[in-house]
BADOSE-100626 format. One record per residue (C-alpha): x, y, z. Coordinates in steps of 0.2 Angstrom, whole numbers, plus 5000, padded with zeros to 4 digits. Layout:
% residues N
REC_X_Y_Z
...
END
This chain:
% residues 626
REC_4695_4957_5025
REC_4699_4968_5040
REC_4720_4966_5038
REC_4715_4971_5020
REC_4708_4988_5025
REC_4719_4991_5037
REC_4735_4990_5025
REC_4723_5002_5011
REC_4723_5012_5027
REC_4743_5013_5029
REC_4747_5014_5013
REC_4735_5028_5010
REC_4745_5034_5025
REC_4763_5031_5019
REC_4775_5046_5012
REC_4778_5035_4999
REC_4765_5041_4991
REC_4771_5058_4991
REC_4777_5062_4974
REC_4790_5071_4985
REC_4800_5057_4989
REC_4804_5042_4980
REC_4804_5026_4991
REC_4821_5014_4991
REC_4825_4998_5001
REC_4836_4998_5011
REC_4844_4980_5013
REC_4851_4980_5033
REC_4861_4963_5043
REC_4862_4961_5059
REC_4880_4964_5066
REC_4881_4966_5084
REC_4869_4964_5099
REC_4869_4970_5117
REC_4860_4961_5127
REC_4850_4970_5144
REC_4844_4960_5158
REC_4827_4961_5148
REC_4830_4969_5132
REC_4843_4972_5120
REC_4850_4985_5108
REC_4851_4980_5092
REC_4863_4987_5078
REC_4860_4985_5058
REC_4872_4991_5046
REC_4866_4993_5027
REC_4872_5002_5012
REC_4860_5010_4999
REC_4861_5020_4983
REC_4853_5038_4988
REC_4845_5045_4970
REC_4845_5064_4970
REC_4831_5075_4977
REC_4821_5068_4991
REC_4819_5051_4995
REC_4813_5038_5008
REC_4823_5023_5013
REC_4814_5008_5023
REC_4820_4995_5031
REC_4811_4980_5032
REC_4807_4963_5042
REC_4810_4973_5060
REC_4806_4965_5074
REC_4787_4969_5080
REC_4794_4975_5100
REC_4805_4986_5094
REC_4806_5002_5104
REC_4801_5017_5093
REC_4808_5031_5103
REC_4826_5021_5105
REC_4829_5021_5088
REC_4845_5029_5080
REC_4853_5033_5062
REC_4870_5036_5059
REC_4873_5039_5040
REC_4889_5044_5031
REC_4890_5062_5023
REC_4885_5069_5009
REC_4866_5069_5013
REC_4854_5074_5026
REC_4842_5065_5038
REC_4826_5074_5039
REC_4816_5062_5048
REC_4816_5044_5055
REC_4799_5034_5058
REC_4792_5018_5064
REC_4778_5008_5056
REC_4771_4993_5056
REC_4770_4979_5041
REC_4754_4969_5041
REC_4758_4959_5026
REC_4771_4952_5034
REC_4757_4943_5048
REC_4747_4937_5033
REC_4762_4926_5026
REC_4765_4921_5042
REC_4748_4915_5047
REC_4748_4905_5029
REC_4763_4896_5034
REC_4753_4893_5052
REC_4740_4885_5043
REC_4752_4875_5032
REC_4760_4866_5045
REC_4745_4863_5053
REC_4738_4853_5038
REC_4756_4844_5038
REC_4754_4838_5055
REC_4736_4833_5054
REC_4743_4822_5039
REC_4758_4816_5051
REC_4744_4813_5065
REC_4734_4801_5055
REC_4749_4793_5049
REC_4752_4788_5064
REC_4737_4783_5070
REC_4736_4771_5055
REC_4752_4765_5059
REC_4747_4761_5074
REC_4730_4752_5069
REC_4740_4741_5060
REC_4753_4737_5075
REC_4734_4734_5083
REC_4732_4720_5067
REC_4747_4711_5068
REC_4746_4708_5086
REC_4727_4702_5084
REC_4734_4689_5070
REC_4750_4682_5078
REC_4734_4679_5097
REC_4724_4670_5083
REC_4740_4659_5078
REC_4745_4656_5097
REC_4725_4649_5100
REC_4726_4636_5084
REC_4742_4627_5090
REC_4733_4611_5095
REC_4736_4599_5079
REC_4724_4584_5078
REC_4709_4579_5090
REC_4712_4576_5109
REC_4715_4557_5107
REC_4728_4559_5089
REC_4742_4566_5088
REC_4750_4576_5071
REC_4757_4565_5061
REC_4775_4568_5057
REC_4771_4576_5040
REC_4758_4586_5047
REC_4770_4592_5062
REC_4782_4597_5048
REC_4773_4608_5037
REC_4763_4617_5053
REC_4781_4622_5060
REC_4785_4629_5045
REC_4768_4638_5042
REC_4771_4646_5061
REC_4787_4650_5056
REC_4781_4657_5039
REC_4768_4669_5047
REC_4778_4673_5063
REC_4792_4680_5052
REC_4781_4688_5042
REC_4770_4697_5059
REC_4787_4701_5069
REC_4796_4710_5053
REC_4781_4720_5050
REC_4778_4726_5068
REC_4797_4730_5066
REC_4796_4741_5050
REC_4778_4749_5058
REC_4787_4753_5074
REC_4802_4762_5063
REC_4787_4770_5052
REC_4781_4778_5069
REC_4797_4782_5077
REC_4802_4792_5059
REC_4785_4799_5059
REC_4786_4807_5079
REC_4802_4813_5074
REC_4795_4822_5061
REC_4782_4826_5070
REC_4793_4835_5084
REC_4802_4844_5071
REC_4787_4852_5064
REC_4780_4856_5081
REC_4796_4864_5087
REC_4794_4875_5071
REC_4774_4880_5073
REC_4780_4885_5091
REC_4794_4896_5082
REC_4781_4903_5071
REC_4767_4905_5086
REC_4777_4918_5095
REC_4776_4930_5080
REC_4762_4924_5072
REC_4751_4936_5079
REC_4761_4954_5077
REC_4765_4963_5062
REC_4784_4967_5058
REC_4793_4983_5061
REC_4798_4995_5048
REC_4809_5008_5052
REC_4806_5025_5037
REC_4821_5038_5034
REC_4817_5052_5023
REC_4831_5060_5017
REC_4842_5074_5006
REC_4853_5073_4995
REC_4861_5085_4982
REC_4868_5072_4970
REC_4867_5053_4966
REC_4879_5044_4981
REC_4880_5029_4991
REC_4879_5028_5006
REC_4882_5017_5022
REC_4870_5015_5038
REC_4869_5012_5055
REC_4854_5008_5064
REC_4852_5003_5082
REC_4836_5003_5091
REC_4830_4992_5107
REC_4821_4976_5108
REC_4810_4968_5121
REC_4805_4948_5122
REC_4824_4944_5124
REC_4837_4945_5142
REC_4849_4935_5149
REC_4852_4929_5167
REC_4870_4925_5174
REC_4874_4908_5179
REC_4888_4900_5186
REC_4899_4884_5187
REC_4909_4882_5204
REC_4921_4869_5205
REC_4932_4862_5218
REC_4944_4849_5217
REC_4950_4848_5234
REC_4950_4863_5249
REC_4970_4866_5246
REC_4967_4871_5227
REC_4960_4887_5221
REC_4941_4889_5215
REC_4937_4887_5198
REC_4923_4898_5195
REC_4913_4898_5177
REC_4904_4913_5173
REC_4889_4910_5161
REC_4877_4920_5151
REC_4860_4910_5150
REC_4852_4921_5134
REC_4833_4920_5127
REC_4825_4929_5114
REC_4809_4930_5106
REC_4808_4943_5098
REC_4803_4938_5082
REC_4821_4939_5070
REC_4834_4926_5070
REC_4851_4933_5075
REC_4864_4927_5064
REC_4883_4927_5065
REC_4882_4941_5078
REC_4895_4949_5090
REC_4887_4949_5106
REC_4889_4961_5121
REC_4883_4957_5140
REC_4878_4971_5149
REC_4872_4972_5167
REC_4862_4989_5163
REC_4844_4991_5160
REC_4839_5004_5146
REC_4821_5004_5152
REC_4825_5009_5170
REC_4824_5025_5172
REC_4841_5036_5177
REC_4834_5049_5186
REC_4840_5049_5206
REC_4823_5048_5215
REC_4817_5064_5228
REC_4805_5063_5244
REC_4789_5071_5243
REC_4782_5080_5260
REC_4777_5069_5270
REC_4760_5074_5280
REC_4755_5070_5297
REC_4739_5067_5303
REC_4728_5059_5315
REC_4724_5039_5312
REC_4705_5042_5308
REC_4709_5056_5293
REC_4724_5042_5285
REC_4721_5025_5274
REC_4734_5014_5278
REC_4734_4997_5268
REC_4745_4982_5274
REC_4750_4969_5261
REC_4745_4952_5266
REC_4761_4940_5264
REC_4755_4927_5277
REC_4752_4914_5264
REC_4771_4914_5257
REC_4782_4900_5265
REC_4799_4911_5265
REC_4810_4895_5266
REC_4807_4887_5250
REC_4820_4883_5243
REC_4817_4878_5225
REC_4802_4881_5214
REC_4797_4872_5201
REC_4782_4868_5189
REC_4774_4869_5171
REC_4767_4883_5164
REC_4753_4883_5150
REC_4739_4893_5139
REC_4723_4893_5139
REC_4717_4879_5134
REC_4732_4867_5145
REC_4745_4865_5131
REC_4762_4870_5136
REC_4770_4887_5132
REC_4788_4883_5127
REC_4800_4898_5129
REC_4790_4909_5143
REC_4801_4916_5154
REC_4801_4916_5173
REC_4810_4926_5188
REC_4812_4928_5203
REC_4806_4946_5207
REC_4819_4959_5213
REC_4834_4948_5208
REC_4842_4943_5192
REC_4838_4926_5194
REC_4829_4918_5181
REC_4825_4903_5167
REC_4814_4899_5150
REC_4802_4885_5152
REC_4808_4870_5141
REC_4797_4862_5126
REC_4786_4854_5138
REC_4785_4872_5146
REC_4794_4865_5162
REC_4803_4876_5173
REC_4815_4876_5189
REC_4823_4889_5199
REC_4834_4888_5218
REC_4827_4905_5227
REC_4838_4916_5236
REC_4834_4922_5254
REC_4820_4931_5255
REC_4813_4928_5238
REC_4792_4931_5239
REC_4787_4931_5222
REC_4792_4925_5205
REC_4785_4935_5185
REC_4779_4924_5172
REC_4778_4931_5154
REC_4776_4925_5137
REC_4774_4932_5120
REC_4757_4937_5118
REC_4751_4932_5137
REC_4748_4943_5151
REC_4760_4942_5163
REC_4758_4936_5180
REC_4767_4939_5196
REC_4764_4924_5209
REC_4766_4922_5226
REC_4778_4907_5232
REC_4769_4897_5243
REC_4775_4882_5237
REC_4788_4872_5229
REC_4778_4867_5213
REC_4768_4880_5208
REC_4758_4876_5190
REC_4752_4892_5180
REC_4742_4897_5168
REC_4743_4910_5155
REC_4727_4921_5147
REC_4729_4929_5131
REC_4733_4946_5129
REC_4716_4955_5118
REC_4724_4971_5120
REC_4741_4967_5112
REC_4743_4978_5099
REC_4724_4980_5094
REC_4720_4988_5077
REC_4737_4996_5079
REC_4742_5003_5064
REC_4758_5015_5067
REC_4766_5018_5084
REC_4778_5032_5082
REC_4778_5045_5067
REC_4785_5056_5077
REC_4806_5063_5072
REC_4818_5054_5084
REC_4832_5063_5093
REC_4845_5059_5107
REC_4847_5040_5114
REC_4839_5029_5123
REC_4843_5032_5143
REC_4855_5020_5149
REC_4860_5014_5132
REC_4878_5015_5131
REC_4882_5017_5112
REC_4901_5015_5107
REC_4912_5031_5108
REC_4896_5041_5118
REC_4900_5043_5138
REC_4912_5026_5137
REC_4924_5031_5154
REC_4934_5012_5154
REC_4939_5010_5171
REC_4944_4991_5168
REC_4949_4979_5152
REC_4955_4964_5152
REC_4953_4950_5143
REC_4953_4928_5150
REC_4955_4914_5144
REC_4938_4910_5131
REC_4940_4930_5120
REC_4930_4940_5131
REC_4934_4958_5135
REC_4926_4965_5151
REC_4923_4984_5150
REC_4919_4992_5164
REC_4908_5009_5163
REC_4904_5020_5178
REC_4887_5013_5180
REC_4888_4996_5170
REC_4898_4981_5166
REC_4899_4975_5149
REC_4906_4957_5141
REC_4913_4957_5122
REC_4912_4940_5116
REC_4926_4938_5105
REC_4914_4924_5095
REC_4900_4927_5086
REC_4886_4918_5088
REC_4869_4914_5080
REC_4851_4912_5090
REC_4835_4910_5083
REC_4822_4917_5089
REC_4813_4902_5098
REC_4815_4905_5117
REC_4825_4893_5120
REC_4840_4893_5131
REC_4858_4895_5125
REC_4874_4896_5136
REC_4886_4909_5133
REC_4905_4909_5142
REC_4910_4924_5149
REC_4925_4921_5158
REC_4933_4906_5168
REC_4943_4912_5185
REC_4956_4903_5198
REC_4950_4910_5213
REC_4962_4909_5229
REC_4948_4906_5241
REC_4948_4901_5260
REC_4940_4886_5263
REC_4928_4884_5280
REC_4917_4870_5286
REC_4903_4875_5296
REC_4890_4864_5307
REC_4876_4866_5316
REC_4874_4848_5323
REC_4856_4852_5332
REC_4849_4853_5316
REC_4860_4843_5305
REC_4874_4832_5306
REC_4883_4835_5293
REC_4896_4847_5288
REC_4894_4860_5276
REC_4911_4867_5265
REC_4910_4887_5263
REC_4921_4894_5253
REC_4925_4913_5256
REC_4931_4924_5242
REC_4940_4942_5248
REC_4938_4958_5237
REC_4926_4947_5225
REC_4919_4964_5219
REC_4935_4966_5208
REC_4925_4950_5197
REC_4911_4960_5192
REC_4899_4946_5198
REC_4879_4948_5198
REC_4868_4939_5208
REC_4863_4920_5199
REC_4862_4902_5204
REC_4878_4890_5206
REC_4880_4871_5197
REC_4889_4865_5213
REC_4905_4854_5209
REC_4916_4848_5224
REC_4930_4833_5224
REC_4924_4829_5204
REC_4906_4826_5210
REC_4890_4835_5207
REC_4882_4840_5223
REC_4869_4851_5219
REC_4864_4868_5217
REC_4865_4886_5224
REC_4863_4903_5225
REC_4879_4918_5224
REC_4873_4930_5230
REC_4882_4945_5224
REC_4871_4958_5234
REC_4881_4956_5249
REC_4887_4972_5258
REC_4902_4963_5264
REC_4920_4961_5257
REC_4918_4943_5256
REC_4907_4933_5248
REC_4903_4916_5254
REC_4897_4904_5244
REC_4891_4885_5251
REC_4897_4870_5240
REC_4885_4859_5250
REC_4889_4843_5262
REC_4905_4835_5267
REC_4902_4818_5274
REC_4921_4814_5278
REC_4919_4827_5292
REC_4909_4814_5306
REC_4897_4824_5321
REC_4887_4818_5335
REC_4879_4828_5348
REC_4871_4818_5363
REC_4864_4824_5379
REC_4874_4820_5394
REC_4864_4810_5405
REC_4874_4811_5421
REC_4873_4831_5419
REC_4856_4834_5414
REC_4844_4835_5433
REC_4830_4846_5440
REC_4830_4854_5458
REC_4822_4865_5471
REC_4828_4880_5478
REC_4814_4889_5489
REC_4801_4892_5476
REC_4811_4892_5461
REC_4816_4875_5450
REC_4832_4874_5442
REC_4833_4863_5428
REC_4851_4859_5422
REC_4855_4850_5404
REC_4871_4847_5396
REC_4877_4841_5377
REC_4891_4833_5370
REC_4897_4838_5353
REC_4910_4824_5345
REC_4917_4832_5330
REC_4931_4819_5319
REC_4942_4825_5302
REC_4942_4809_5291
REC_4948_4820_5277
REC_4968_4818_5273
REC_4971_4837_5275
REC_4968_4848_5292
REC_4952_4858_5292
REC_4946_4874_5299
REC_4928_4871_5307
REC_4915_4882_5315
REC_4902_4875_5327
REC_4887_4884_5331
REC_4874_4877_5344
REC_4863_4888_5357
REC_4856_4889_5373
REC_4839_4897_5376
REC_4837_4916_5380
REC_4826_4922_5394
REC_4812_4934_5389
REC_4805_4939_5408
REC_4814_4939_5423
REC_4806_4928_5431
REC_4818_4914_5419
REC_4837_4917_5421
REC_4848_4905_5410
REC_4866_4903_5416
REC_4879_4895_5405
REC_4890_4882_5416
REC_4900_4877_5403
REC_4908_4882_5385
REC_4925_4872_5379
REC_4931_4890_5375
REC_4917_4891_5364
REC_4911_4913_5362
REC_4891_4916_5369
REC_4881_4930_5361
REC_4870_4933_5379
REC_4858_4942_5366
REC_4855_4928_5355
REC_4862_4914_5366
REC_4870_4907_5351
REC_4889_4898_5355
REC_4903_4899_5343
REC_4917_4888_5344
REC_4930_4890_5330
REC_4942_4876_5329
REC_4955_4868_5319
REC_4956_4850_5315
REC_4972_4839_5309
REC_4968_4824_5297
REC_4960_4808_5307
REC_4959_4820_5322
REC_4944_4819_5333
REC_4938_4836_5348
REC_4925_4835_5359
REC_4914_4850_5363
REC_4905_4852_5383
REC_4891_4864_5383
REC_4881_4863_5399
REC_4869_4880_5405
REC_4856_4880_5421
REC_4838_4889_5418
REC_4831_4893_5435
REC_4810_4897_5435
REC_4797_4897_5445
REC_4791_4881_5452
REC_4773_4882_5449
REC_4776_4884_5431
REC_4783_4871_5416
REC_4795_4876_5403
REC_4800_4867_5390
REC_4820_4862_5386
REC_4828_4849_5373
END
């Protein structure tokens, strides 16, 4: 009764009702998308008959996050746009909540099918128990006779046949009925994350001196949708170029299906604001007149490498299509059907945002590897609202890039799948020659940008006193010219899967390195030489030698390039003085005390590696070496 009010409330309110202005509608399609990091601008064409006089043309079924204040309409001429405004439709929740409640009844119908179904599987196996406990024909001391024997086999056989192709057809029944049953979840969970909000309506009142028709452009942006790069990085062998996939990952939830769309890509971000920050004075004083506050990060492990867990509502059910990132990155995902989720971290990654439709968002500290999170429900969401914007609408969204507005091209070219790479002087955008269609469910869908031959120079590198194995780096030289953005890596090497990764596009350098995981043809040791390593006295100092062996062999059929990294330990009073005795030519940082040897190795060729140093202390105290 209180939707019903409301809508009396807004129609009362509605220009509609103005005998000034006679209402059309304005039938609009969807014909091209730009997608943001985590929003997108959306752009509608329509075409209308405008009556003479004064009138107002809505647009319908909008999606509920629709930013009022970007919105923009471009008509053809011949009439005039006096103003554009934003409004809510609540009938729109109504139908929906009825259709809520219809599935619902459907699978409470589908649940007790099944639950008979499987009652009677609970029958058949209690009948074909009771046949196995009668087998015995006769008393203990006679046997069946031969006719007896004869018609009890086929009385088993009768019944058994009967049992077995019943469980059968029951276990189909309720294999066809989950089925179902999947189905119709999957389209309650489409419903739930709109089922809440009104639709949008977008009102033009208009001008016109005479009867025309006329053709529209609407664009506006939209929350609840983003898309995160990822990437394919494949190596064959380490004497052929990388082949590098470059992958939108896109979501939306934002309430309308996009159908048969032309879809853009852009690294921009129209709700980030464009303005170049100033400093403020900054004021001096004593310790006692200043509140200082110190953010407490000693709980976050900083060297987790993955995260990964479940996220649900409420009550424990899972929340399919929330979307999770890794804070201050571009590294991201949606949480499957089962609201499961997995990310790789890059460096330095502390927290991760967790948000859903109609949830309040979360931002989580990473203290673990597995991190399980619950979502409350956000009360406040849209609350009694009734209209958001009524105010007239001019300019363009900051940091919205529209066609033919501010559009310097610096770069085009096109690849090998039909996208166009447009490069602006703040943004990079990627035309997709193909249109596509995503519903609005949250789920995943992957979008090729562009596939690149990379020339790339290929470096193992080892640090055999924590790991004995080699790991392939591959190092990319002026990568910037790739318009690449920081995502995780599928990792292919020699045709095999072997893992995953992080590009990290932030670097400052000119070349980007990128780890395509373990080699295990490229055989280390390192062992402590026995005869080297001793301990003596000098006066009242002990000096304490050790030495290592690092055996490195190339079992691949091609020569390699190899760093080795090891380290001896670096003195912090001067008390302790460490003395490197021997290198192999390897370079010592005396700051860091970390040895670098740089190598080259032929196919099936094996180098050995000395590194020996002396620490020289006070006797009366212990220190501890390898």
């Amino acid at each position: 009764m209180h939707h019903h009010h409301l809508i009396f409330l807004l129609l009362l309110a509605s220009p509609s009702f103005s005998q000034d202005f006679q209402e059309r509608a304005c039938k609009t399609s969807i014909k091209e998308v730009t997608i943001f990091l985590n929003s997108a601008q959306i752009t509608r064409n329509g075409k209308v008959t405008v009556p003479k006089g004064k009138s107002t043309l809505v647009v319908k079924s909008l999606s509920p996050y629709l930013d009022d204040k970007s919105i923009q309409v471009k008509a053809s001429e011949g009439f005039t746009i006096l103003s554009v405004n934003h409004k809510f439709n609540y009938l729109d929740r109504l139908r929906r909540t009825k259709k809520t409640d219809s599935l619902t009844k459907v699978m409470k119908s589908l649940d007790l099918d099944i639950a008979v179904n499987h009652s009677r599987l609970d029958v058949l196996k209690e009948k074909q128990s009771l046949l196995n406990e009668n087998k015995n024909l006769g008393g203990q001391n006679s046997g069946a006779s031969l006719t007896q024997l004869k018609q009890a086999i086929e009385f088993y056989e009768k019944e058994l046949s009967a049992i077995k192709a019943d469980e059968l057809k029951t276990t189909q029944e309720i294999a066809a009925l989950n089925e179902t049953r999947s189905r119709i979840e999957k389209e309650m969970s489409e419903v739930k994350n709109s089922d809440e909000l009104p639709s949008g309506e977008i009102h033009i009142r208009i001008e016109s001196e005479r009867e025309i028709n006329g053709n529209f452009t609407i664009t506006y942006v939209v929350t609840n949708t983003g898309w995160y790069p990822k990437y394919d990085v494949r190596v064959k062998t380490i004497e052929q170029p990388l082949q590098l996939n470059y992958k939108a990952e896109v979501f939306q939830n934002t309430g309308v299906d996009w159908k048969n769309v032309k879809l853009r890509f852009s690294n921009g971000d129209p709700n980030q604001s464009g303005l170049a920050p100033e400093l403020s004075t900054w004021h001096l004083n004593y310790a006692r007149n200043t509140i200082y506050q110190k953010g407490n990060y000693s709980n976050i492990v900083r060297n987790v490498g993955n995260v990964s867990g479940r996220i649900t509502d409420e009550t424990g059910g899972p929340l399919p299509g929330a979307t999770v990132v890794v804070m201050g990155s571009t590294i991201g995902t949606v949480t499957d059907l089962q609201g499961n989720y997995s990310l790789t971290l890059p460096n330095g990654s502390t927290h991760i945002s967790v948000s859903f439709v109609g949830y309040v968002a979360q931002e989580i500290p990473i203290n673990s590897s597995n991190l399980n999170i619950q979502l409350a429900p956000d009360v406040s969401q849209l609350s009694e609202v009734v209209v958001t914007g009524y105010d007239r609408l001019q300019g363009r969204a900051p940091g919205v890039r529209i066609r033919g507005v501010n559009s310097l091209k610096k770069k085009q070219f096109k690849n090998s799948i039909s996208t166009t790479i447009v490069e602006n002087q703040t943004t990079v955008e990627f035309e997709v020659e193909k249109p596509y269609s995503i519903k609005s469910n949250g789920e995943k869908l992957s979008v090729n940008l562009k596939n690149l031959e990379i020339d790339a120079l290929y470096k193992y590198y080892a640090v055999p006193k924590l790991e004995k194995d080699a790991f392939l780096i591959a190092e990319i030289v002026d990568w910037d010219q790739y318009n690449l953005m920081e995502g995780e890596a599928n990792l292919y090497f020699e045709d095999a899967y072997v893992g995953r990764s992080v590009l990290d596009a932030k670097a400052l350098s000119d070349t980007l390195s990128i780890s395509l995981g373990r080699d295990r043809n490229i055989v280390i040791a390192r062992k402590k030489v026995d005869g080297y390593t001793k301990t003596r006295t000098i006066g009242s100092n002990a000096i304490e030698a050790i030495g290592y062996k690092i055996i490195v062999r190339n079992n691949k059929s091609q020569p390699i390039k190899l760093t080795v990294m090891d380290q001896a330990p670096v003195s912090s009073i001067s008390d302790i003085t460490v003395t490197p005795e021997e290198l192999s030519d390897g370079q010592m940082n005396e700051k860091t005390g970390k040895i670098v040897w740089e190598i080259t190795l032929e196919k099936g060729e094996q180098k050995e590696l000395n590194m020996a140093y002396e620490v020289k202390y006070p006797k009366r105290e212990r220190i501890y070496l390898e």
